[in-house]
N, C-alpha and C positions, 0 to 999 in steps of 0.2 A: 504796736508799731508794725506796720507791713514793710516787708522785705523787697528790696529793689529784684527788677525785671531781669533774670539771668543772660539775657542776649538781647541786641538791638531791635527795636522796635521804631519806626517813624513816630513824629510825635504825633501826627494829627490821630495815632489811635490810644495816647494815652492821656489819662487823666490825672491831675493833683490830688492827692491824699489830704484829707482835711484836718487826719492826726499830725501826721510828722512833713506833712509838704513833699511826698515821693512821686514822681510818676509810675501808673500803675495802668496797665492795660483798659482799657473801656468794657466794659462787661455786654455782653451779647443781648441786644436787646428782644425777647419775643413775646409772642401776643399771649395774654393770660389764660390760663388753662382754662376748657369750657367753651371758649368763644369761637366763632367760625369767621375766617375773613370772609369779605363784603366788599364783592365790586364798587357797588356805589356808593362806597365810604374814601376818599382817598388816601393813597397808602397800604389799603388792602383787598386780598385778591381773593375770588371763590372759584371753587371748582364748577365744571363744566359736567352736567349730568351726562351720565354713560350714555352713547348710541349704541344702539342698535343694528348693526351692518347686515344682518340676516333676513330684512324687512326694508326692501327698496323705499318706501314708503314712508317711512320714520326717519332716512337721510336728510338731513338739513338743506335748503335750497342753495345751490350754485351763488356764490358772491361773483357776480363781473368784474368789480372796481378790482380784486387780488387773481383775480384767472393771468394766464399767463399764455400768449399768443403762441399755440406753436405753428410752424409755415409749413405749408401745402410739400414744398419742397425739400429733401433733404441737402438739394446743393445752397440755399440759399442766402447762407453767408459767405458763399464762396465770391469771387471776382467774376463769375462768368457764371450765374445759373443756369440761363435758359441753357446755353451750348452744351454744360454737363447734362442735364437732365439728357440731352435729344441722342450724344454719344453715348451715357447708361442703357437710355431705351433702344437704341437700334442693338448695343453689346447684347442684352438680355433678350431680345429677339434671335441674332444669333444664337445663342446658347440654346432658346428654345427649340428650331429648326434646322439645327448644325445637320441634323442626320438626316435628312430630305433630300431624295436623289437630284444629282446638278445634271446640270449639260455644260461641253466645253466652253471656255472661256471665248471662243470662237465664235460661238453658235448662241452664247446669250443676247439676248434680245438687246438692240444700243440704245441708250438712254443718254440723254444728257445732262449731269448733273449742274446744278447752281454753281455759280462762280464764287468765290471767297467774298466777293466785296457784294454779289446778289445776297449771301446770307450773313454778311453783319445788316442789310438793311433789314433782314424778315426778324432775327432775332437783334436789334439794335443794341449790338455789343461790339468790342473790339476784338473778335476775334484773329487770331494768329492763321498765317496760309498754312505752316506746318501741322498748327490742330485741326485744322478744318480739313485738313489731309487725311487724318487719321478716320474722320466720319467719309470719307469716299473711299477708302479702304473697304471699308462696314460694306457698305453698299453696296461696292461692286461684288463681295462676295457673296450679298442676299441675292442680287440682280442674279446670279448663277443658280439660284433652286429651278426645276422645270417650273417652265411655266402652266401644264398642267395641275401640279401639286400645290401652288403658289397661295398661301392660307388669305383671305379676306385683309386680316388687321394689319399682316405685311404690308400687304399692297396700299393701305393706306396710312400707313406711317413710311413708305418709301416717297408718297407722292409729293409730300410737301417739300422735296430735296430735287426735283425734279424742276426743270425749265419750263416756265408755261407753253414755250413754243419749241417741239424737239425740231431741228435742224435735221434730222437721222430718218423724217416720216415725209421731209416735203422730199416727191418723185419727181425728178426734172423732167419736161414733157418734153417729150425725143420730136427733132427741127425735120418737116418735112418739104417737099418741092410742090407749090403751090401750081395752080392749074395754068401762068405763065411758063413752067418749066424754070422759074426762079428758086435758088436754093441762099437762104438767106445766114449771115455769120457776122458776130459782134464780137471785135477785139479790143486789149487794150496793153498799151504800156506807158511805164511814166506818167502824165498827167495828159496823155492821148488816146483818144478812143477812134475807130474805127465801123462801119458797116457797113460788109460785105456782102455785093449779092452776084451769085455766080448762077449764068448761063451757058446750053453749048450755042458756042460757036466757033470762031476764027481765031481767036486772038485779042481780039482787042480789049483796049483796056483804059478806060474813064474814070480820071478822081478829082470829086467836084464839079463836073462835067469837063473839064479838061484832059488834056494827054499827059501819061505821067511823065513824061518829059518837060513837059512845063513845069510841072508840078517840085518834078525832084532832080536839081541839076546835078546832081552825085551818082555817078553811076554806082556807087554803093546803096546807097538809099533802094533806087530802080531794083538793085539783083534782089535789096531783100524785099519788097515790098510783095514781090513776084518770086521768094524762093520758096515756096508751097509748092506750084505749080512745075516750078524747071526740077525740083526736088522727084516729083513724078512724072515726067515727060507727059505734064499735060498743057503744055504752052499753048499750044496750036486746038485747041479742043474746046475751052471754053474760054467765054466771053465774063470781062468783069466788070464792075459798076460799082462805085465804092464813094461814100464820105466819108470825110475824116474832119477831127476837128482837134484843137488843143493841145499843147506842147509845141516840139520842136519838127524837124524834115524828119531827124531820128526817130522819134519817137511813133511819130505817124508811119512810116514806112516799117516800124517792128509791129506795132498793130493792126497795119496791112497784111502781116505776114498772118498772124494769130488768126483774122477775120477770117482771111482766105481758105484757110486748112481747117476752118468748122464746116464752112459751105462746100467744102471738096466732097467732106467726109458724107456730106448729106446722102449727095450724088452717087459717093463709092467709098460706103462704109471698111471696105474690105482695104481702102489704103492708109489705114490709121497705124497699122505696124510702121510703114512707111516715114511717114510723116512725124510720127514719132523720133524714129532714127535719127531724121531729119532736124531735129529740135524744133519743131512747128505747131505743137498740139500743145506744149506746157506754157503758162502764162507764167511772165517772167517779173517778179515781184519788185524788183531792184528800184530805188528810187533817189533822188540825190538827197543828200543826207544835208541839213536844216542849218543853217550857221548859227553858232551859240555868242552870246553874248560875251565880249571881254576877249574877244578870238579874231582873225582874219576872216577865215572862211570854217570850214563845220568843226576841223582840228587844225589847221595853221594856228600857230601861235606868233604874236608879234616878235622879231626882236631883241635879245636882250641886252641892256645898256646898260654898264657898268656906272658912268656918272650922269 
């Protein structure tokens, strides 16, 4: 008679006793002595003969179908590869060149870097303005190595961070007095433009071919349209010839002013401290502000009604 199981056992591991009806553990089943398992038997498995690793040649071929893709990139389960990648590689470029003598921050050469919204299209990602901050950071502090010393692969891993058109290289071509003794000036404010063309003469003074008296019944308008010239006692000295177009009296008559104090300067570059002083030489950006929707005017707000 066999003896019951000293501790719990599940039953699906025991079996009925055929003497006395006991449950009694399942006895371990294994392969009879002698015998080798046999893959292609099912059920049983055979060993894999020893390689060889010392003998490139004896390595078993490459299975594709179990390879296991790894990416070009280390960022590329990240939310932003490409962007990491391009701030690693300008970081590690630093690191490389940190000790390459600079020139002042003054005196580096000006570059105009991409816009945030230029480089989500080049890397079409959502980039953030504050990280895309951190790579102009980079930059302007490589843009500081002489440009003597300035290695090849910098320079072109800087370029593709760069505007295809630098603003900082187009040279304004300096306005000269043509062989009428015409000295010619383009103003503007508000949605008014002006072109100014200054002669010597007497005084007088035509816009649109009319008197500006016609033109501007505000003796406000008149002073400024002509406060260039009373600003430097050159009233009586030269002659002016002017169009205008677009906007208001105002607006044409501050573009008057702008025109006139470019074509002065042609004549007598040496009055621009002047005119300066004068407020005549800065164009004055101010524009009326756009009425929004749901509102009176750009910020009136309707109203409020209790019932």
């Amino acid at each position: 008679m066999a003896a019951k199981h000293p501790f719990h056992v599940p039953i699906r591991w025991l079996y009925r006793c055929p003497e006395c009806r006991t449950r009694l553990p399942r006895p371990a089943q294994r392969p009879p002595p002698g015998r080798l398992l046999n893959t292609t038997v099912p059920g049983r498995a055979l060993a894999a003969p020893p390689i060889d690793f010392s003998a490139p040649d004896n390595l078993p071929p490459p299975n594709a179908h179990n390879a296991r893709v790894i990416p070009a990139s280390p960022s590329y389960f990240s939310g932003r590869p490409e962007f990491t990648d391009n701030l690693l590689n300008l970081q590690a470029l630093l690191r490389n060149y940190q000790t390459l003598p600079t020139v002042a921050p003054g005196q580096a050469p000006r570059v105009a870097w991409r816009t945030v919204s230029q480089y989500r299209l080049l890397v079409g990602e959502p980039v953030r303005a504050s990280r895309y901050k951190q790579v102009v950071e980079v930059l302007k502090r490589l843009n500081q190595i002489h440009p003597a010393v300035m290695p090849p692969d910098l320079q072109d891993a800087m370029q593709i961070y760069k505007r295809d058109i630098n603003p900082y290289a187009v040279v304004k071509q300096p306005a000269v007095v043509d062989e009428d003794g015409r000295s010619c000036g383009i103003g503007r404010r508000k949605s008014s433009s002006a072109k100014v063309y200054l002669v010597h003469g007497e005084g007088e003074v035509l816009v649109n071919g009319k008197s500006i008296n016609h033109i501007f019944g505000r003796i406000h308008d008149r002073e400024s349209a002509l406060w260039a010239l009373k600003a430097t006692n050159r009233m009586d000295k030269y002659n002016v010839w002017a169009l205008v177009s677009g906007g208001g009296t105002t607006g044409q008559a501050e573009a008057l002013t702008l025109g006139t104090a470019k074509a002065l300067m042609v004549h007598e570059p040496d009055l621009k401290p002047a005119l300066r002083r004068a407020g005549c030489v800065t164009r004055d950006p101010r524009r009326v502000e756009r009425k929004k929707p749901g509102k009176l005017k750009a910020r009136k707000m309707p109203a409020w009604v209790k019932r």
